[in-house]
C-alpha positions in Angstrom: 0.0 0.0 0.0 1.7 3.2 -1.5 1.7 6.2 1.5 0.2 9.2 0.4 1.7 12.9 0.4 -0.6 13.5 3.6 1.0 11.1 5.3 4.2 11.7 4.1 4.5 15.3 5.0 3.0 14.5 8.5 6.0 11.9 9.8 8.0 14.3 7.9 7.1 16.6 10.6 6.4 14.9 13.4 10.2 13.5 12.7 11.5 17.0 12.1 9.8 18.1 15.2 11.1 14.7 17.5 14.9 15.6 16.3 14.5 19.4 17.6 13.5 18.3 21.2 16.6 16.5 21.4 19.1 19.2 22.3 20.4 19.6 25.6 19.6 22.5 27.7 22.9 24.6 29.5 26.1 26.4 28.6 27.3 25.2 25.3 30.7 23.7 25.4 33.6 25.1 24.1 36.5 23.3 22.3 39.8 22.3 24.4 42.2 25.3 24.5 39.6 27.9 24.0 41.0 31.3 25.3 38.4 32.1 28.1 38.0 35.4 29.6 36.2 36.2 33.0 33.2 38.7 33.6 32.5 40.2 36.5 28.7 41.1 37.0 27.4 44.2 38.5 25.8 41.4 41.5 29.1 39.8 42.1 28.7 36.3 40.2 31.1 36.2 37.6 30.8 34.0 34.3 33.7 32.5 31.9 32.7 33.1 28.2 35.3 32.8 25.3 37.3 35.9 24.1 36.0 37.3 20.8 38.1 37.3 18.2 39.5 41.0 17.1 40.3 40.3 13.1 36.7 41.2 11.1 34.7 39.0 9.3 33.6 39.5 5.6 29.9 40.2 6.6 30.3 42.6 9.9 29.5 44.9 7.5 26.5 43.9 6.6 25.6 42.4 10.0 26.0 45.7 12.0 
């Protein structure tokens, strides 16, 4: 029995949907030997986020 388009597109989606749920909630994790940079925030807990990097990208321009 052939499946129709209907049914296709729906465990198309329902798939789509199932593989989206699956990511994990928190920090992301950086890559060993990321240069990491401490910030102090103005209530006292500070928070480690990787340096940004200081040579431009091709589409800063466009992006800011």
């Amino acid at each position: 029995m052939p499946m129709t388009r209907a049914a296709a597109v729906v465990l198309l989606l329902a798939s789509s949907l199932a593989m989206v749920g699956c990511g994990r909630k928190g920090d992301p994790e950086y890559p060993q030997g990321t240069p990491m940079e401490t910030h102090t925030r103005p209530d006292g807990t500070t928070k480690k986020e990787p340096k940004k990097p200081t040579r431009p990208f091709v589409l800063d321009r466009l992006l800011n």
